[in-house]
N, C-alpha and C positions, 0 to 999 in steps of 0.2 A: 359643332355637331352637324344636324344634316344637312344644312344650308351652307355652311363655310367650307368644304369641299366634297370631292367626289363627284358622282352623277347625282341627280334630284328627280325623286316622285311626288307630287302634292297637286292640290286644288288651291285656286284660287275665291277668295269670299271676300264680296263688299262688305265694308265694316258700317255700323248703323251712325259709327261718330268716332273722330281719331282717339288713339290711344297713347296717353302724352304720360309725365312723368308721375303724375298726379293720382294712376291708376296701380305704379308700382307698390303703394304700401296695400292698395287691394291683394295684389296678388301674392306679395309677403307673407298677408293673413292668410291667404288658403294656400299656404306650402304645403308640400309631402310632408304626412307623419312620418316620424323618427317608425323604420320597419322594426323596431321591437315592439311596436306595438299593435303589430300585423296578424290578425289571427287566422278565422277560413276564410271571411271575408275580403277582398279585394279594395283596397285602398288606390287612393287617385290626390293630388296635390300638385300643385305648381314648381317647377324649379328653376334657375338661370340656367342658360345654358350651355355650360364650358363641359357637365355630363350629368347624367339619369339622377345624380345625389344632391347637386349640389342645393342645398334647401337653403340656403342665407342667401335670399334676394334682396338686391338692395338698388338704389340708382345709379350705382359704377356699373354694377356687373349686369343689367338688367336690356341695356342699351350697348350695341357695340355698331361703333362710327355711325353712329344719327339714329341707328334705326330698334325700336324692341324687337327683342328674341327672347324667348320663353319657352318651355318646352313644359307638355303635362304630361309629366310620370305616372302610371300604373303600373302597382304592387300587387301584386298574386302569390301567393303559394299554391302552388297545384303537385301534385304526385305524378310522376310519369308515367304513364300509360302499361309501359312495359315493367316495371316494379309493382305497381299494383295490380297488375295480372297473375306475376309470379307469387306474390305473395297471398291472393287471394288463393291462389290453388296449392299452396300449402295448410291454408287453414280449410279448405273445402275437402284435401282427403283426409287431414286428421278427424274432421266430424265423420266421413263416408267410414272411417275406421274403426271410431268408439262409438259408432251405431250400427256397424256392418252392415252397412246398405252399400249397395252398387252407383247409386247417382243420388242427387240432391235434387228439388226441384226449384222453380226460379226463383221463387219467393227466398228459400232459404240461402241462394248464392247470392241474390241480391243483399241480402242484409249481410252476410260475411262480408262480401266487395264493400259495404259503406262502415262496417265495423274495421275494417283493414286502413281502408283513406284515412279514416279520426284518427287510429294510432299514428300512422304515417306522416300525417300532415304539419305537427306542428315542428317535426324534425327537420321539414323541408327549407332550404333556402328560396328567397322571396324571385322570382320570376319579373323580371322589370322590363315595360314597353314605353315607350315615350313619343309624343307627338310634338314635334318641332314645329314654331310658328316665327314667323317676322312681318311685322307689321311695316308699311313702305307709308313714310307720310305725304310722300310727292302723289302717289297714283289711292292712297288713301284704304289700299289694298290690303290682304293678310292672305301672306303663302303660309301654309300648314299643308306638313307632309299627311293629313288625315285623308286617304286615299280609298277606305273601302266605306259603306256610310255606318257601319259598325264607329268607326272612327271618328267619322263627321259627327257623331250621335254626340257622342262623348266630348269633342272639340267644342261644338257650338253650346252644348249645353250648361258648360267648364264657362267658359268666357262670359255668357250671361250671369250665370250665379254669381262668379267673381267678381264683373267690370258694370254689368248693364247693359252692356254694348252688345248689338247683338249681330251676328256674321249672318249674311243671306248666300248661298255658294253659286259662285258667279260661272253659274251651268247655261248651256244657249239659251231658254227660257228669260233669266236674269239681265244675259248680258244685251240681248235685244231690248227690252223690256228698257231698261235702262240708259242705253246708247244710244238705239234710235225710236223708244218710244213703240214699238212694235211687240203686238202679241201675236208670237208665234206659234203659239198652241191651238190660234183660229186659224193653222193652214191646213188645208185636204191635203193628204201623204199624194207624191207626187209620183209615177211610178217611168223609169229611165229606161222601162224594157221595151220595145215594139209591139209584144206577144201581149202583152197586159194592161189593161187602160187603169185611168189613176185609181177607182176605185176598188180596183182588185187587188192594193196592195197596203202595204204599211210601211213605219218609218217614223223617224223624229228629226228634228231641226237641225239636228247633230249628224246625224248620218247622212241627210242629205248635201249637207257644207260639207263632209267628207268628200263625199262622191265630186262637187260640184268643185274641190279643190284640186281631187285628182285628174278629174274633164280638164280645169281648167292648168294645170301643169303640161299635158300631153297637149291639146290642141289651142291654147292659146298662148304657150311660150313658157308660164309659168314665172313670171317675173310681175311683182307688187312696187310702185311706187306708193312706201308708209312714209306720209307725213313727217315722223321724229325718227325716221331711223336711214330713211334712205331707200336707196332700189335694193331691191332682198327678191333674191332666187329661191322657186319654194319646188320638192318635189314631193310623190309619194312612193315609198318603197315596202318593199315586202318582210316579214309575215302581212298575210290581211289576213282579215274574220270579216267573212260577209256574215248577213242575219235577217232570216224575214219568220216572224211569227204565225203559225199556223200549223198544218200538219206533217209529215214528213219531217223531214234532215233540216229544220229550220237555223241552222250553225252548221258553216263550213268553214276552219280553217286551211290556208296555202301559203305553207312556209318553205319548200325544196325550192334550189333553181332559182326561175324569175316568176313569181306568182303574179306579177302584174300584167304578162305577154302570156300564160297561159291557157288554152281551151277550156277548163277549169274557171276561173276568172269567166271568160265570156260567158256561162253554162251556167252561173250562179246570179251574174246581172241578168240575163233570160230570163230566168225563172222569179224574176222581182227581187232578191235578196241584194240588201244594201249594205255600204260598208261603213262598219261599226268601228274598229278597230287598225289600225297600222301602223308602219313607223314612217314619220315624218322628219326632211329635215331643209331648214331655212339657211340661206347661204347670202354673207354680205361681204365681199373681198373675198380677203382671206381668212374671215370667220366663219364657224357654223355653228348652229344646233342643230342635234341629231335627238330625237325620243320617240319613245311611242306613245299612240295618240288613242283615248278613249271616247269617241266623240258623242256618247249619249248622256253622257255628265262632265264632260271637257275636265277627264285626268290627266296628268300628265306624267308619266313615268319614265326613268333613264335618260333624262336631259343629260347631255354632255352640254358646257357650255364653254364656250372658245379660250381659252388658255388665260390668264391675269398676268402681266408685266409685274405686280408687285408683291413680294415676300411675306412681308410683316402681317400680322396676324388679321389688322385691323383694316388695312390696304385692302388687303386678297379681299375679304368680306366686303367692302364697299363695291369694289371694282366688280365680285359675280355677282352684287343685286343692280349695279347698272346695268350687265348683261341679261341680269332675268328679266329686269324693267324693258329691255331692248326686247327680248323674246316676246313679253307682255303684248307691248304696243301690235308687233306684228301681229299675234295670234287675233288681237279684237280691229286690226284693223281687216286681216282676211275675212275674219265671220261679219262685220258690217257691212262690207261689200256685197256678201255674200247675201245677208237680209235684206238690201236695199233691193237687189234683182232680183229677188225672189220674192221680194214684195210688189214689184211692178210687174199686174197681169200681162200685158203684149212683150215685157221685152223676157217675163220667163218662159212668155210661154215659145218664145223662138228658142231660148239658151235649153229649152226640156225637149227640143224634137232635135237639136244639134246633138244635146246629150244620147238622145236616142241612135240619132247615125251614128254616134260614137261608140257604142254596145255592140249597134249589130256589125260595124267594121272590125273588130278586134278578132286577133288569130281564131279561126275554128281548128285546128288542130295544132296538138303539141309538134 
C-alpha cells in the first residue's frame, strides 16, 4: 500500500517504546468491524496491509521484511453532497405544493435535508480512508502517512488505545528537544529582512531551517557531509509559500517560472514573511529525492525516492525504507546543524546579517 510504492506523504513520530510481535495480537483485537455492521456512525479498526479490508491480522502478514506495517481503516457512510441536494429539493417542492406556499423557511428545509440523509444513508456504500504506518526498528521511528492533524488525531490516539505506546510527532520542537537537547520554542523569531529588526517579526523553528537551508544551498555550496549516508547535495526549488502573521496579504504563494530569482521572492523576504513551504530535493550520485516540504510541522509530501534494483515484493519494500531511512538520516542531520548555529549567539548572529546581505542582493526586478 502506501509505503511499498509510488511517491510518499507522511510525518514521522518517535515511538514511546518499539513495537515488536508481541503487540500484533493487540492489534488483531481492534481490527475493522465486518462494514455490515456500519450504520450512521463511522467505524475505525486496524488492518494488515496488502489493502483497506484485510481484517485477519496475524504475525505473517503483520510484518513485511523486518519491519510492522499496519494501516487504520476508516468506514463512513456519507451521502454525496449532490444527491442529497437533488433529493432534498424534490421533497421541499412536493411540501411548497401540498401547502401552496411559494418558499419554506430554514427550519423546515433543514429538517427535510436531515429527513432526506436517514432515508438515504443506509443504502449508501461505506466510504473507506486509511492511514498507513511502518514502524523502523533500526531508527525506532513510525512513518504514517497521517498528514493533516485531523489524521495525526485519529493515528496517535488508535496506537495508544490499542498498544500503549504512545507516538510524539517528530516536528522541529521534538526533533531538537530530543537530538540536541535544545528548546527551541525559547528562541526570539529572528527576522532576515534589513527593513525590520527581530522584534517586528515572527516565525517558527521550521520556517527559519527553511530559510536557513535555502541561504545555505545558494551561498554556501549547498553540499552536507551526513555522517551514515555520505556527501548529499541539497537544493530548494519552487512553488514557495512565504508566511508572516499579521495584517495584510500575510500568504504569498510563487509558483510560475523561477520563483526563487524572482522580484516577488525578494518583496516578500522584505516585508519579514518567511518560507513555510517548498519543494525540496537531496541528491547523492546518481540518486535523488525530490518532495515537498512543510516546515512548520516537518510534512512531508510527494517523496520520489531513487528507483529499487529489486522486484519481488518484499525486496522492493526493504530496499525503499533503507532509502527513506537514508532521506531520514539527512533531513535530521540538516535541521541539527541547523539548531546547533542557531543556538550559538555570535556565530548566528554573523550567519542572520550574511542572511540579511542575502535578501537585500537578490534580483529587484523581474
Amino acid at each position: 500500500m502506501g509505503f511499498e510504492k509510488g511517491s510518499l506523504g507522511f510525518r514521522m513520530f518517535f515511538a514511546s517504546r518499539d513495537l515488536t510481535e508481541e503487540d500484533v495480537d493487540r492489534f488483531a483485537a481492534q481490527a475493522l468491524p465486518p462494514l455490515n455492521t456500519l450504520a450512521e456512525e463511522e467505524v475505525h479498526g486496524w488492518v494488515a496491509g496488502r489493502h483497506l479490508l484485510d481484517r485477519n491480522i496475524t504475525h505473517d502478514n503483520a510484518f513485511l521484511g523486518g519491519y510492522l506495517r499496519l494501516t487504520l481503516t476508516q468506514a463512513k457512510k456519507k451521502v454525496p453532497a449532490s444527491l442529497l441536494a437533488a433529493e432534498s429539493a424534490v421533497e421541499e417542492m412536493a411540501a411548497m405544493e401540498a401547502e401552496g406556499r411559494q418558499y419554506l423557511n430554514q427550519q423546515q428545509r433543514g429538517e427535510i435535508r436531515r429527513s432526506v440523509s436517514e432515508r438515504l444513508l443506509p443504502d449508501m456504500p461505506p466510504q473507506l480512508k486509511g492511514i498507513d504506518f511502518v514502524f523502523d526498528p533500526r531508527s525506532h521511528l513510525i512513518y504514517a502517512s497521517a498528514t493533516s492533524e485531523k489524521q495525526v488525531d485519529a493515528f496517535v490516539l488508535s496506537l495508544m488505545q490499542t498498544t500503549g505506546c504512545s507516538a510524539q510527532a517528530a516536528d522541529p520542537i521534538a526533533i531538537a528537544a530530543k537530538t540536541e537537547g535544545i528548546d527551541v520554542e525559547g528562541w526570539a523569531p529572528a527576522s532576515f529582512s534589513g527593513e525590520l529588526e527581530d522584534g517586528m517579526v515572527d516565525g517558527t523553528a521550521g520556517r527559519e531551517f527553511l530559510m536557513w537551508l535555502w541561504y545555505s544551498s545558494e551561498k554556501r555550496g549547498g553540499i552536507a557531509q551526513v555522517p551514515e549516508a555520505g556527501e548529499i547535495a541539497f537544493m530548494v526549488e519552487g512553488p514557495l509559500t512565504f508566511v508572516m502573521e499579521g495584517k495584510g496579504a500575510h500568504e504569498i504563494a510563487l509558483r510560475k517560472g523561477e520563483p526563487m530569482l524572482s522580484a516577488e521572492a525578494r518583496t516578500a523576504l522584505l516585508s519579514g514573511k518567511k518560507l513555510k513551504k517548498a519543494k525540496l530535493q537531496f541528491v547523492r550520485g546518481e540518486e535523488s529525492w525530490a518532495f515537498s516540504f512543510d516546515a512548520d510541522e516537518f510534512v512531508f509530501r510527494s517523496l520520489k525516492l531513487p528507483p529499487t534494483e529489486t522486484y519481488d515484493r518484499i525486496g522492493k519494500f526493504q530496499e525503499r525504507m533503507v532509502l527513506l531511512e537514508t532521506f531520514r538520516q539527512i533531513v535530521f542531520h540538516l535541521y541539527r546543524e541547523f539548531v546547533k548555529e542557531r543556538h550559538a549567539p555570535a556565530t548566528w548572529k554573523k550567519t542572520k546579517e550574511a542572511m540579511r546581505q542575502w535578501v537585500a542582493d537578490r534580483p529587484a526586478s523581474a
